[in-house]
C-alpha positions in Angstrom: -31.0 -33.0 -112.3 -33.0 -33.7 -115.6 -31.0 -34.5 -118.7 -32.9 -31.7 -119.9 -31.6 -29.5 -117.2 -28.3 -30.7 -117.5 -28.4 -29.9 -121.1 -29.3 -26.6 -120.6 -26.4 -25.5 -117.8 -23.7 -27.3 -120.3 -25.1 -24.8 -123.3 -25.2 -21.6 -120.9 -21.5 -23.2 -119.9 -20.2 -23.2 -123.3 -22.1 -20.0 -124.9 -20.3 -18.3 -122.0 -16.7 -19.9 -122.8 -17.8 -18.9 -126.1 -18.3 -15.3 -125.8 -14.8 -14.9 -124.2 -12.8 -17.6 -126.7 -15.0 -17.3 -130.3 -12.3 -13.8 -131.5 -8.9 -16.2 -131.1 -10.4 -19.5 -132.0 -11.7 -17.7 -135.5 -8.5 -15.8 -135.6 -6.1 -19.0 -134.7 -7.7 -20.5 -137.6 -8.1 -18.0 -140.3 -4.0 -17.5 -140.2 -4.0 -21.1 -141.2 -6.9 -21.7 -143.6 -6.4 -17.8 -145.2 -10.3 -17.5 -145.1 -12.6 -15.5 -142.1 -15.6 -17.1 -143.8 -14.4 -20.7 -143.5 -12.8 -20.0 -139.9 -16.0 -19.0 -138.9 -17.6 -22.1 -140.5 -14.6 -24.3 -138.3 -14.9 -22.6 -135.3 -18.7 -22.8 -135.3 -18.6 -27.1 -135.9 -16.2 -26.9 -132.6 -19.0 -25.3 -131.2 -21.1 -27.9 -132.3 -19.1 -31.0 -131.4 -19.1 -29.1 -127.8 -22.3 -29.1 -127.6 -22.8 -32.6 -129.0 -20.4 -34.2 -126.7 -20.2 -32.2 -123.3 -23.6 -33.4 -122.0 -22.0 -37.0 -122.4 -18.9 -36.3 -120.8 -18.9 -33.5 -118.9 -17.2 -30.0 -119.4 -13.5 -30.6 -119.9 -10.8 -29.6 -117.4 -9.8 -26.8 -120.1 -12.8 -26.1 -121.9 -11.3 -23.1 -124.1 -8.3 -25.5 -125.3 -11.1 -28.4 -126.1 -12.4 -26.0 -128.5 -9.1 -24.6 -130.2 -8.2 -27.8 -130.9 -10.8 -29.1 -132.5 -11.4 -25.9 -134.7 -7.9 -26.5 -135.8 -8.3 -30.0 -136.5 -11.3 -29.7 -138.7 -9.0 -26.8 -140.0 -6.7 -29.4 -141.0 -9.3 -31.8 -142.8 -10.0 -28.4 -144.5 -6.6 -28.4 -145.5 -6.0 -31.8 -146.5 -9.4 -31.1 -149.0 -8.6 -27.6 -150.4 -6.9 -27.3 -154.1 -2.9 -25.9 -153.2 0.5 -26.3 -153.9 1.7 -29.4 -152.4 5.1 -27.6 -150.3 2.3 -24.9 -148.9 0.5 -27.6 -147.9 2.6 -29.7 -146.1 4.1 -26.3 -144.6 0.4 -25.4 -143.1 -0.6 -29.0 -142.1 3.0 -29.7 -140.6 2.0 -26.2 -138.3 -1.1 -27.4 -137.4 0.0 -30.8 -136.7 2.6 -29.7 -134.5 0.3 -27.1 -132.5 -1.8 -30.0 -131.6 0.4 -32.6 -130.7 1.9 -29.5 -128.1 -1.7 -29.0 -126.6 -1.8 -33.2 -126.4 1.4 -33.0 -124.6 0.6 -30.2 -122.3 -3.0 -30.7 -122.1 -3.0 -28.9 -118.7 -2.0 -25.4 -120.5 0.7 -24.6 -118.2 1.0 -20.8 -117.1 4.7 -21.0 -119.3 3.2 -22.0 -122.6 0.1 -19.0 -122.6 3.1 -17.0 -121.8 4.8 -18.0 -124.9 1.4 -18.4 -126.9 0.5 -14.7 -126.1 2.1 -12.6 -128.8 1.4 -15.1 -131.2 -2.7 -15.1 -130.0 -2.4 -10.9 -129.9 -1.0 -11.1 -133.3 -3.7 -12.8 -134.8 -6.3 -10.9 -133.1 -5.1 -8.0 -135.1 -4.4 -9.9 -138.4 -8.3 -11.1 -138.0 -9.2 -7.0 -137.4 -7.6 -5.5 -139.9 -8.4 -8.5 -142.4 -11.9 -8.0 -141.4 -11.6 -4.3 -142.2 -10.1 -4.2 -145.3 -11.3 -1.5 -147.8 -12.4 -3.8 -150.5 -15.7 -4.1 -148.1 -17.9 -1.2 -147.4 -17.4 0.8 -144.4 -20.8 -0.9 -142.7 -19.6 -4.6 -143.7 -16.1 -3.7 -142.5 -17.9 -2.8 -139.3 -20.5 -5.7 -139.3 -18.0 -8.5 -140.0 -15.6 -7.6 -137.2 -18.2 -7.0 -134.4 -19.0 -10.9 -135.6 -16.0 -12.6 -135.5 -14.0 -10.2 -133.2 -16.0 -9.5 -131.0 -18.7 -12.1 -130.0 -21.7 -10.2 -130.9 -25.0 -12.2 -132.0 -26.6 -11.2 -135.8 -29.7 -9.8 -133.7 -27.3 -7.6 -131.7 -25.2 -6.3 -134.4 -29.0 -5.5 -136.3 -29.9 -3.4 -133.6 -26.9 -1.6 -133.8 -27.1 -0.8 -137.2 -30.9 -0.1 -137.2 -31.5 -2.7 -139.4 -33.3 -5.8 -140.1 -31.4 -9.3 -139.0 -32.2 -10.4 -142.9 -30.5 -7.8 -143.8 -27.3 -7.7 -141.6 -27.4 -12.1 -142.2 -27.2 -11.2 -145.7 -24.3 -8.8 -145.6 -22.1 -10.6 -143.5 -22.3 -13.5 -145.9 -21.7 -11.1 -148.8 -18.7 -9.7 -146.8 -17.3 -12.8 -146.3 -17.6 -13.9 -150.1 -16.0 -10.7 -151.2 -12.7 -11.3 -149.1 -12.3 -14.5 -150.1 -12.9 -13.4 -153.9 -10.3 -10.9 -153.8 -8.1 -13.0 -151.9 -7.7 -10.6 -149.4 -4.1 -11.9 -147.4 -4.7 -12.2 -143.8 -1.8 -9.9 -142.6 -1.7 -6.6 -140.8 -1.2 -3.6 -143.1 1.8 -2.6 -144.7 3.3 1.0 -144.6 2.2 4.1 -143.1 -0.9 4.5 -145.9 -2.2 0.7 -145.3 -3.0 1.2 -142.3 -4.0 4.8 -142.2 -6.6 3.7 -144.7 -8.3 0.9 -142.4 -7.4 2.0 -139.1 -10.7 4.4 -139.1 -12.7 1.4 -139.5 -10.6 -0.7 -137.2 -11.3 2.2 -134.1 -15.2 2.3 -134.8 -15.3 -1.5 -134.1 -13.8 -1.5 -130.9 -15.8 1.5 -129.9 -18.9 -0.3 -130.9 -17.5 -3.7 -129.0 -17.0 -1.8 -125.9 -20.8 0.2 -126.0 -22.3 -2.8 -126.5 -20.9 -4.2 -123.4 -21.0 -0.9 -121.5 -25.0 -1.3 -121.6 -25.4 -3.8 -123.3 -28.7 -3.7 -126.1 -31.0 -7.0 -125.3 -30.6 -9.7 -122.2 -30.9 -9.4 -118.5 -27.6 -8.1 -117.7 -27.2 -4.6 -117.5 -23.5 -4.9 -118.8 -21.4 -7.7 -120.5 -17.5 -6.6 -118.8 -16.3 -9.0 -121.1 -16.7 -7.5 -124.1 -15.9 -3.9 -122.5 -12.6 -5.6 -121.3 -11.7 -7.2 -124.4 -12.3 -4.0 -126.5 -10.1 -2.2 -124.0 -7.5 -4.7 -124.7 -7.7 -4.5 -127.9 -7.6 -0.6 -128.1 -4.0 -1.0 -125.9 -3.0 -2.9 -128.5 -3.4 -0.7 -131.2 -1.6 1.9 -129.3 1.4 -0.1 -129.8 0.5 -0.7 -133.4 0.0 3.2 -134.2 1.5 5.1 -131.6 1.5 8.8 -133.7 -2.3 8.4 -134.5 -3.6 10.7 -132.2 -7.1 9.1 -132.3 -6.3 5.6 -131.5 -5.0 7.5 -128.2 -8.4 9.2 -128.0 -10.4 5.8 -128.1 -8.1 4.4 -125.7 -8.7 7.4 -123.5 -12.5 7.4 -123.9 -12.4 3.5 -123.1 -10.2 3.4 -119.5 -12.0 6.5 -118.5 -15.3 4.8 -119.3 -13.7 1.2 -117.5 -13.0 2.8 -114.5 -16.7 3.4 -113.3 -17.7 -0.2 -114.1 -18.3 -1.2 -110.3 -20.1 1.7 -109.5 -22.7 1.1 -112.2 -25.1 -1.9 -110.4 -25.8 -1.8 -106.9 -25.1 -5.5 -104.9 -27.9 -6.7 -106.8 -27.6 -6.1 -110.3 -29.4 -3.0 -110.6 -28.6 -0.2 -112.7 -27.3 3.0 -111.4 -27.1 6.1 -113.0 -24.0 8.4 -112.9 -25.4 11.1 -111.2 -26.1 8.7 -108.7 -23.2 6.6 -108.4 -20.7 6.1 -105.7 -17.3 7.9 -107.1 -15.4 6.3 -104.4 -15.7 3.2 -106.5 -14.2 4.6 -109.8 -11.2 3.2 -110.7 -8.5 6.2 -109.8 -6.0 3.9 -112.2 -8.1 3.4 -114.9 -8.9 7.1 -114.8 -5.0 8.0 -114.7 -4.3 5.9 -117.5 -6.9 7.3 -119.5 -6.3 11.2 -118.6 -2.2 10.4 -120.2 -3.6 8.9 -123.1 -6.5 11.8 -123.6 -2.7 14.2 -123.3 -0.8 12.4 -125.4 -4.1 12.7 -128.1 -3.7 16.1 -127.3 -0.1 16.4 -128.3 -0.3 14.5 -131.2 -3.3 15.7 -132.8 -3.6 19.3 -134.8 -7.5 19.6 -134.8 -9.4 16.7 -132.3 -11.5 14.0 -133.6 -14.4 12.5 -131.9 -13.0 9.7 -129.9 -10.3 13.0 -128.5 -13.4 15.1 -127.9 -15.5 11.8 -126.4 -12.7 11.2 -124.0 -12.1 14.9 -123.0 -15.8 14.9 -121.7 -15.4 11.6 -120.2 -12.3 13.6 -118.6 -14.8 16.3 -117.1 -16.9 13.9 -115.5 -13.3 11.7 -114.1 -12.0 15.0 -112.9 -15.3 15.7 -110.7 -15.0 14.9 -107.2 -19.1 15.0 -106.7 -21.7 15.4 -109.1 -22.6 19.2 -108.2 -18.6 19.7 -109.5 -19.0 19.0 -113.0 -17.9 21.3 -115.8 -21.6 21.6 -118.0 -20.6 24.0 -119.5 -17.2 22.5 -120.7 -19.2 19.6 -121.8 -21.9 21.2 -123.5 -19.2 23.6 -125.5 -17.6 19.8 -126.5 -20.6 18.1 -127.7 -21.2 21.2 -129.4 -17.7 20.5 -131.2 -18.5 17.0 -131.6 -21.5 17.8 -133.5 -19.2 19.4 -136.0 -17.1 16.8 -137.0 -19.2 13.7 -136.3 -22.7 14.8 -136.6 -25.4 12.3 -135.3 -28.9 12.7 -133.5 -27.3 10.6 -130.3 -24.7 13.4 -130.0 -27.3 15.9 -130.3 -29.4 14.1 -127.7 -26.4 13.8 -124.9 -25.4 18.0 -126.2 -29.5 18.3 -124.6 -28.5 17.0 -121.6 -25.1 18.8 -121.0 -27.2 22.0 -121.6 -29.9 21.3 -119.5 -27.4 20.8 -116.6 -25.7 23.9 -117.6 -28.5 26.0 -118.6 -31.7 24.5 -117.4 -34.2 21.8 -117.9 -36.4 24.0 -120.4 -33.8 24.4 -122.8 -32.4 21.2 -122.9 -36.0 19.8 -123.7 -36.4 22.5 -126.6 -33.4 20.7 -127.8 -35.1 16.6 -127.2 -38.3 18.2 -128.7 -36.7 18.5 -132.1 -35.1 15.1 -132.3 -38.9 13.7 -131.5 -39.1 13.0 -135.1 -35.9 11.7 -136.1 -36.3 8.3 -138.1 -33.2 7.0 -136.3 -33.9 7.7 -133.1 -37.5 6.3 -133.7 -36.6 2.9 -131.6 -33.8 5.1 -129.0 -34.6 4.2 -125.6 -32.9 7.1 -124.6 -34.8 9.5 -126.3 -38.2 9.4 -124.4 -36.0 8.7 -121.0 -34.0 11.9 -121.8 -37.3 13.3 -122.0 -38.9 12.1 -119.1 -36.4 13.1 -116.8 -36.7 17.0 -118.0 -40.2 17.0 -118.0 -39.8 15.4 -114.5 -37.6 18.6 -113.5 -40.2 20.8 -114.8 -42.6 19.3 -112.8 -44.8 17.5 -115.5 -45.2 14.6 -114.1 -47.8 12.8 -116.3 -46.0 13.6 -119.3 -43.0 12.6 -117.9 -44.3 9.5 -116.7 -45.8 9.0 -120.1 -42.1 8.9 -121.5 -40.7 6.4 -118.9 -43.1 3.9 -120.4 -42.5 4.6 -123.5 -38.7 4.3 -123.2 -39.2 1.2 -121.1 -41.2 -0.5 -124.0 -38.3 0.4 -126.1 -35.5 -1.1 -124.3 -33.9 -4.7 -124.9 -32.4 -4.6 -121.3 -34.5 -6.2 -118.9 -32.4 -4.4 -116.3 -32.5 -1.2 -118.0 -36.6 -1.9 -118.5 -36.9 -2.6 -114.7 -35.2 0.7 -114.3 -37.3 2.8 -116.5 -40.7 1.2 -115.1 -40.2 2.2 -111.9 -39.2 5.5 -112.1 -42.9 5.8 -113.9 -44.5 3.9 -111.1 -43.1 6.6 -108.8 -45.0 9.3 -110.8 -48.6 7.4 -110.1 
């Protein structure tokens, strides 16, 4: 193999380890340094000094630990450098220090000391969200901030999320970033009952947006990224245990194991994307689904009016609760989305009400429905918005139109698997 080449897997190696590892390095760090920005920066030279050194000297035998330590050694240079009372100092530097000199000791990460590293980890992963969310920063830089240092997420991904420009979102993460380290913002979790009601909004809408990013994922050639959708979920059971008597950090958590459970009936054995009407329900996950159906009740019990992640989950529900396709409650569905657009109106809920309806009540009228979101501004770039179309003008038997959207929709997308999709159900309309 070619230097070149060998270059090449190490980087595909390491962005991979990176995806999975970035969220606790940044986080392991920022409880030390009391700055996201300058975590980031850390965590990014580690990055570096992978990339620098592994084509030399091969992966090492704990790639993840490599990196950890390293962030927290240039953490502790950072340390050593910054302006701060000398006892806080030597408190910090003594704690890094001795974190190291463990991971030298134990350098083969024994099952025993993640066990006992755990809490700590899951602690700081929350510190990092709610730090990350902290009202002193807009809701879409609350947002934008933790989808980059929580979960993973690329500038250019987190753009097309937001429907804006990458100049832009570059240039409000660094402003984000600035204005918590301005204020001095503490990296704790929030105190008392209004603390965290306050942020936990924010906090929710992150994890959500983690875990539909990996779901179906926006650009690359894999039609999902499990990853993310696992670490989300992860995440959301831990802020069950956090805030057990919000009822909507039970309705995200619903929405998000029902949504898990059909993850291996989405790609067929080779890669390819497959639609839920078309999927195998054998293959769904009968655990995930339980543990999402007792979190959806207690939402239920807890909650005196549903929000959207309840009222998200409780359609997921009518979908889990189907044995076949031909079983499932449109009508319930459509009569939810209907609710949904009530309390969280957006043109993507309007567009999924089109569908419910057309299942319930026809092709026709779920297309009278599409046909007014045609000029929405956000939807403008929506894959899903000529596809939606093309599959009702399909059922009403106009093909060339419906072809015609297909194509369109399959210019849109990001996903080369989602693009390979798309094409060919036009080149089946020829």
């Amino acid at each position: 193999m070619s230097n070149s080449s060998s270059s090449s897997t190490v980087r595909d190696t390491l962005n991979a380890i990176w995806r999975i590892e970035s969220a606790r390095i940044v986080a392991t760090v920022a409880r030390r340094v009391r700055d996201i920005g300058v975590a980031e920066e850390l965590a990014q030279e580690a990055w570096l000094a992978a990339l620098q050194h592994w084509p030399l000297e091969g992966v090492p035998e704990n790639p993840a630990a490599w990196l950890m330590t390293v962030a927290q050694r240039r953490g502790l240079d950072h340390l050593r450098h910054r302006e701060m009372a000398a006892s806080q100092q030597q408190a910090l530097a003594q704690d890094l220090i001795a974190m190291q000199q463990d991971r030298q000791h134990d350098h083969s990460d024994t099952l025993d000391a993640r066990r006992e590293s755990a809490a700590m980890l899951d602690d700081d992963l929350l510190r990092l969200m709610f730090c990350s969310c902290h009202p002193v920063l807009s809701a879409e830089a609350r947002v934008a901030l933790t989808l980059k240092v929580l979960g993973g997420l690329t500038t250019e991904e987190i753009a097309r999320a937001f429907l804006v420009s990458e100049t832009t979102l570059a240039q409000r993460l660094v402003r984000a970033k600035r204005t918590l380290a301005e204020a001095r913002v503490p990296f704790e979790l929030p105190q008392g009952e209004q603390a965290l009601a306050e942020r936990l909004g924010t906090v929710l809408e992150v994890v959500y947006l983690i875990f539909n990013e990996g779901y179906t994922a926006t650009r690359g050639d894999d039609w999902m990224r499990p990853t993310l959708c696992e670490e989300a979920l992860r995440l959301a059971r831990m802020l069950a245990r956090l805030a057990p008597q919000h009822a909507e950090v039970w309705g995200l958590l619903a929405l998000l194991e029902v949504q898990s459970s059909r993850s291996a009936a989405r790609s067929d054995a080779q890669g390819q994307p497959v639609l839920l009407a078309e999927q195998d329900r054998s293959r769904w996950d009968r655990l995930l689904i339980r543990r999402g159906l007792e979190a959806l009740a207690q939402a239920e019990r807890l909650a005196e009016q549903p929000g959207s992640y309840q009222l998200q989950a409780a359609i997921a529900a009518c979908h889990a609760r189907a044995a076949r396709t031909q079983d499932t409650d449109w009508a319930r569905i459509a009569a939810l989305y209907a609710e949904l657009m009530c309390i969280a109106p957006s043109p993507v809920v309007e567009l999924n009400r089109a569908v419910a309806v057309s299942m319930h009540a026809g092709p026709a009228a779920g297309l009278a429905i599409v046909e007014t979101l045609m000029g929405e501004p956000a939807l403008a770039r929506y894959p899903w918005l000529p596809a939606v179309r093309g599959d009702l003008l399909l059922r009403l038997e106009r093909r060339a139109e419906a072809r015609e959207a297909f194509l369109l929709a399959a210019a849109l997308t990001g996903n080369e698997r989602e693009r390979a999709l798309l094409q060919a159900r036009a080149q089946a309309l020829r």
